[in-house]
C-alpha positions as CSV (number, residue, x, y, z in Angstrom):
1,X,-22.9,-60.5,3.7
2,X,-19.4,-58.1,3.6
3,X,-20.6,-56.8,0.1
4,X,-24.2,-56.2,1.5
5,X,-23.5,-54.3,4.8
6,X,-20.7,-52.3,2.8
7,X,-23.7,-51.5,0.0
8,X,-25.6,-50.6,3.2
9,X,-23.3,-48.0,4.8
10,X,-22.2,-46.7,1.4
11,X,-26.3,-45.9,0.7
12,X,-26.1,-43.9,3.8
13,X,-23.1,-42.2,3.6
14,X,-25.1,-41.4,0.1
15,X,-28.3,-39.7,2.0
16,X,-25.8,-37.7,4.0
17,X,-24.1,-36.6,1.3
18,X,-27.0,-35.3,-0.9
19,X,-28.2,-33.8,2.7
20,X,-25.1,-31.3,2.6
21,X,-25.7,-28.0,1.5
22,X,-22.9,-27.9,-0.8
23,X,-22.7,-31.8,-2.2
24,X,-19.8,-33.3,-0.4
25,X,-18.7,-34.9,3.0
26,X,-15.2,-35.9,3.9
27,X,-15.1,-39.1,5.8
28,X,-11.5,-38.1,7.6
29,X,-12.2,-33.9,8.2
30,X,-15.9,-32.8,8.4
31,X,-14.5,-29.6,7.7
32,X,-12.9,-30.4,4.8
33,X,-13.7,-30.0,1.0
34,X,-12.4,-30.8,-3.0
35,X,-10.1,-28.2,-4.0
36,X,-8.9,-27.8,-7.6
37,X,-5.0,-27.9,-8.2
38,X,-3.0,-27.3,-11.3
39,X,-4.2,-30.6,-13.2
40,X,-7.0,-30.3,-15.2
41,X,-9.8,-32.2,-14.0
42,X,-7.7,-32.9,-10.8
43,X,-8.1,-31.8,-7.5
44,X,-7.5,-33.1,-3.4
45,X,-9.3,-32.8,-0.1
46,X,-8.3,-29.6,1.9
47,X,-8.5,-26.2,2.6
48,X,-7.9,-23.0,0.8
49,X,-5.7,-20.9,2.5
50,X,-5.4,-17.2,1.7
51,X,-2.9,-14.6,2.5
52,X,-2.4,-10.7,1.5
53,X,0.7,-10.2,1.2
54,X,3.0,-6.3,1.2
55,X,4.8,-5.5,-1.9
56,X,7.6,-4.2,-0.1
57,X,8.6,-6.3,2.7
58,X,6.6,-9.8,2.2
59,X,5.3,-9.6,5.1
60,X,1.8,-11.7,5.4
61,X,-0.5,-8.9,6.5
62,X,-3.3,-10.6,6.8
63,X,-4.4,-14.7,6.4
64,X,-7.3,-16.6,6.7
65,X,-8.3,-20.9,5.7
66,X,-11.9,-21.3,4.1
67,X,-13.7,-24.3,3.0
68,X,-14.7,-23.2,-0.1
69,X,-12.7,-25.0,-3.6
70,X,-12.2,-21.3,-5.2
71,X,-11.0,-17.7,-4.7
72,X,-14.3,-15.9,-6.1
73,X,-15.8,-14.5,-3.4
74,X,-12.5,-13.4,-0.9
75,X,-11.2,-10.8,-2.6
76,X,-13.0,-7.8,-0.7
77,X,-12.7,-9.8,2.4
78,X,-9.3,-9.8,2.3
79,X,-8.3,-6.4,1.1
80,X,-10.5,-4.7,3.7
81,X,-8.5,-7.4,6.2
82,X,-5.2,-6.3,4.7
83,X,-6.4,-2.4,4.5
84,X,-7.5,-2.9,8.3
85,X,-3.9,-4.3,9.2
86,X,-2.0,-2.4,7.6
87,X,-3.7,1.0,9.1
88,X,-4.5,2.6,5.8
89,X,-7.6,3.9,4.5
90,X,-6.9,3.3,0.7
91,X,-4.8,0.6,-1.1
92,X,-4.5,-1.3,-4.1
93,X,-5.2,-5.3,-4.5
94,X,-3.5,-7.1,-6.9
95,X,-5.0,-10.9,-7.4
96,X,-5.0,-13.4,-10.5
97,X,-7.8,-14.3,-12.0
98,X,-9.5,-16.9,-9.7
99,X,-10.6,-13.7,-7.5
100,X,-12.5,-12.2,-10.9
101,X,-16.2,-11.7,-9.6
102,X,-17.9,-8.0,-10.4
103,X,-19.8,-7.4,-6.9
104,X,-16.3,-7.9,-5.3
105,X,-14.2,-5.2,-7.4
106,X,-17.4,-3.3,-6.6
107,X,-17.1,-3.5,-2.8
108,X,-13.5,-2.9,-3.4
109,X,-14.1,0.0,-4.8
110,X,-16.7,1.5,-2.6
111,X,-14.1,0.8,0.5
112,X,-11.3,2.6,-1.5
113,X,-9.3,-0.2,-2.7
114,X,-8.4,0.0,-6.0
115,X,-8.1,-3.2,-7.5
116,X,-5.8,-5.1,-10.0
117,X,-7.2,-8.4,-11.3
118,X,-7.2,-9.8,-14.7
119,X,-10.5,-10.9,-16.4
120,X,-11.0,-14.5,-17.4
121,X,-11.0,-15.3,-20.8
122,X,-14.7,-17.4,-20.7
123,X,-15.5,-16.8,-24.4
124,X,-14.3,-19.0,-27.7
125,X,-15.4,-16.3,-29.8
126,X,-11.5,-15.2,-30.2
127,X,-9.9,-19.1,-30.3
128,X,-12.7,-19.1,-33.0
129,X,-11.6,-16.3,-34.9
130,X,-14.8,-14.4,-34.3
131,X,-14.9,-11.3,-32.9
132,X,-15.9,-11.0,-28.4
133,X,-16.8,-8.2,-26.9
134,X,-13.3,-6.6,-26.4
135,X,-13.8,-5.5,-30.0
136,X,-17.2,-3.1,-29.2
137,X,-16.4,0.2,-28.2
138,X,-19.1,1.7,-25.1
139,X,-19.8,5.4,-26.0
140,X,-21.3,6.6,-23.1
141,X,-23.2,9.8,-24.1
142,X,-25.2,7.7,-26.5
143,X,-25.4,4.5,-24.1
144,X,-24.5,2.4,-27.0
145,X,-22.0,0.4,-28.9
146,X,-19.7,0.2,-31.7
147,X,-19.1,-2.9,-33.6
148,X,-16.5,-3.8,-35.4
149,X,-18.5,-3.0,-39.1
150,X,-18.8,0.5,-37.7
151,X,-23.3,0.1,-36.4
152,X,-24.5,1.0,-33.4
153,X,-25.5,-1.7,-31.2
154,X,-28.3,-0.1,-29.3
155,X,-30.2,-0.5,-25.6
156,X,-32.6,-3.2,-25.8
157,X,-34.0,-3.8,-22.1
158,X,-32.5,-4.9,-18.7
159,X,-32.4,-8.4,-16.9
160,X,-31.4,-9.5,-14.0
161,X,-29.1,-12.9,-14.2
162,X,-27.3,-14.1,-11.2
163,X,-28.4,-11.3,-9.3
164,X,-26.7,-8.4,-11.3
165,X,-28.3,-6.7,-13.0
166,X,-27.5,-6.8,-17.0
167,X,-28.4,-4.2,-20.2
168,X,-28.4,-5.7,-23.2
169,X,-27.7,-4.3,-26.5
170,X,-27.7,-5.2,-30.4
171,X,-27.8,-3.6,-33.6
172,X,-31.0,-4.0,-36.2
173,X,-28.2,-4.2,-38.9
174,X,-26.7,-7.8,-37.9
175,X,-29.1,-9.9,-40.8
176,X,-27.1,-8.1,-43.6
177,X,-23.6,-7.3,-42.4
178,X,-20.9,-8.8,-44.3
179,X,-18.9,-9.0,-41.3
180,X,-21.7,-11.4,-39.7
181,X,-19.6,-14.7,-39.9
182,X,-17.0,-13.6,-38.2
183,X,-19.3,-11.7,-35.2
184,X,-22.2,-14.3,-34.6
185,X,-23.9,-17.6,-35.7
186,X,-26.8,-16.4,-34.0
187,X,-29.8,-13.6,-36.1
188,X,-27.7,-11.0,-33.5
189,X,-24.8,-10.1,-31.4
190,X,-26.1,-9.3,-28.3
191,X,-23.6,-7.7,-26.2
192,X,-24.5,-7.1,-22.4
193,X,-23.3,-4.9,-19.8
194,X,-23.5,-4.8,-16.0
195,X,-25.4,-1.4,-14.5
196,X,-21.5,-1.0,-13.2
197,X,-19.1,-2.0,-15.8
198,X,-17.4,1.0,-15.7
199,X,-15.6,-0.1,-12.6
200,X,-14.7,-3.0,-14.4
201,X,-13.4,-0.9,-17.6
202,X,-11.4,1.6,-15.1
203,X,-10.0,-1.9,-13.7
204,X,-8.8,-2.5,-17.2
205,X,-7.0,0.8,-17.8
206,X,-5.1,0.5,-14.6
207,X,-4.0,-3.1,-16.2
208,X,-3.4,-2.0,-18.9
209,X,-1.4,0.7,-17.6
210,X,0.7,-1.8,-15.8
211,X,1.9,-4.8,-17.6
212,X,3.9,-6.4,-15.3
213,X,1.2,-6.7,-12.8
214,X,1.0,-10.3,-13.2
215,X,4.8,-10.8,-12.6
216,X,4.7,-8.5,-9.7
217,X,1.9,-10.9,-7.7
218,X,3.9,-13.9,-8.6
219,X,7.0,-12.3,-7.2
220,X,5.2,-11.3,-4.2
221,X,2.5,-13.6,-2.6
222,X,3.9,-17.3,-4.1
223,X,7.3,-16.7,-2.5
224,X,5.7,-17.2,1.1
225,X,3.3,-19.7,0.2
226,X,6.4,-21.9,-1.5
227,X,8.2,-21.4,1.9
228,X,5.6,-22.4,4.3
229,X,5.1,-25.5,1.9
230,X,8.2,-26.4,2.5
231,X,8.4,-26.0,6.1
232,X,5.2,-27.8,6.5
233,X,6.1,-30.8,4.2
234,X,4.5,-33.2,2.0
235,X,1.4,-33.6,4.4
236,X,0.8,-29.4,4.7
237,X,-2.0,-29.6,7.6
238,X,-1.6,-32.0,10.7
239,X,-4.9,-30.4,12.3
240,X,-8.7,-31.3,11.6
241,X,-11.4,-29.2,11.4
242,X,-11.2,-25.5,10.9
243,X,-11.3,-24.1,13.7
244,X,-8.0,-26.0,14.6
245,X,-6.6,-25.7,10.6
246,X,-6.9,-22.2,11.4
247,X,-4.8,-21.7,14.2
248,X,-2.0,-24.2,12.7
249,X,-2.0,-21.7,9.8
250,X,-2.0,-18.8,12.5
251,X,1.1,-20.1,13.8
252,X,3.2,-20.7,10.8
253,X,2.3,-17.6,9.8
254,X,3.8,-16.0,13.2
255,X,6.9,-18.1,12.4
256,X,7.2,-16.5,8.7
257,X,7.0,-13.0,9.7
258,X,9.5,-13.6,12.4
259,X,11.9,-14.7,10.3
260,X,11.1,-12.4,7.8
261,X,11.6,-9.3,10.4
262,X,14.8,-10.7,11.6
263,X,15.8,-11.3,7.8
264,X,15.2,-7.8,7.5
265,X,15.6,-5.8,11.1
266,X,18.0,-8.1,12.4
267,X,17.8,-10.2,16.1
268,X,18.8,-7.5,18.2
269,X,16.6,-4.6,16.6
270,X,13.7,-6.8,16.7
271,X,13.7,-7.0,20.1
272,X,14.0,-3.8,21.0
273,X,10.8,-2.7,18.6
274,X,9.0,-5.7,20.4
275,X,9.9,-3.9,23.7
276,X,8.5,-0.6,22.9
């Protein structure tokens, strides 16, 4: 009778679950939701907490919690929130790559922000020993490509996938290159290129431009989230909901840039800022 009423409530925790819009309930916090960490294939129930943080004085300029397991879709959001705080009409973003998405840069861009994040490496082609697409060359004037063999991978047609909209390109000389086996298994190498990849490729050049870009957000935005780990301990958020997770983070994030303006202003000058 214990195993049937447990089968029982597990069925209907079951309808509820395939009822949520995204898949998943959480039994302790209905806010709550599966978050990757470091581990592969690993993760824990939580929130993701994100913070823009100044190059110079790491300060936390802006913060917000979401219930959403990855960074894809905040990077505009919180530029524009760290542009707005700051009181500057332009800046520049720096991000790994978990904030990588193409319409994002693009609103960044639009709004002035120039951005700094590295692509993902999705393809096998290099770990293959094939070529990817880092190795065609866009020329503009001709709105084509140059492979590796030295062809012209021409403008085929237009699609749109995932709501972009995507040219797509190939050369007719593929069938007989000698250089096929290390380009494509398939009759083609179809390259394909988003209506505004040149904001991408201008994203690249500043990168490029900047090597130590990667070291420079490490330096910057982990030092304040290791410390607010730490003060916060092993169990991170007491609260439930988000609502109330959001106003815990609020608050440790008063209490970091506190100490942070007393680290550098000192007590006494802080006080008298606060005063005028």
């Amino acid at each position: 009778e214990s195993l049937k009423a447990q089968v029982q409530k597990l069925g209907e925790i079951e309808v509820r679950m395939r009822a949520a819009p995204d898949g998943q309930i959480s039994l302790t916090d209905p806010d709550a939701r599966s978050m990757a960490t470091s581990g592969r294939g690993t993760g824990m129930v939580g929130y993701n907490v994100q913070t823009a943080v100044d190059l110079k004085n790491h300060m936390i300029v802006a913060h917000d919690v979401v219930s959403i397991g990855h960074d894809r879709t905040q990077l505009a959001r919180m530029a524009e929130m760290a542009r707005d705080a700051i009181g500057k009409k332009k800046l520049t973003a720096l991000a790994d790559r978990g904030y990588y998405k193409s319409d994002e840069i693009l609103r960044c861009e639009k709004q002035g922000i120039k951005t700094l994040v590295p692509k993902p490496l999705t393809s096998n082609s290099k770990a293959e020993g094939r070529f990817d697409k880092r190795d065609f060359v866009y020329i503009e004037a001709e709105d084509a490509y140059r492979c590796p063999a030295g062809e012209k991978a021409i403008w085929r047609f237009k699609t749109v996938e995932a709501g972009l909209t995507i040219h797509k390109y190939w050369p007719s000389a593929c069938p007989s290159c000698k250089l096929k086996p290390q380009c494509t298994q398939s009759p083609y190498r179809r390259i394909a290129r988003w209506e505004h990849e040149k904001v991408l490729e201008d994203m690249q050049r500043r990168l490029d431009k900047n090597p130590n870009t990667a070291r420079l957000r490490r330096q910057t935005v982990e030092h304040p989230f290791g410390t607010l780990k730490f003060w916060m301990g092993s169990a991170h958020f007491l609260m439930k909901t988000l609502p109330r997770v959001r106003t815990e983070m609020s608050l440790h994030v008063l209490a970091y840039n506190l100490k942070r303006a007393i680290s550098i202003l000192g007590a006494s000058s802080l006080i008298e800022a606060m005063k005028i």
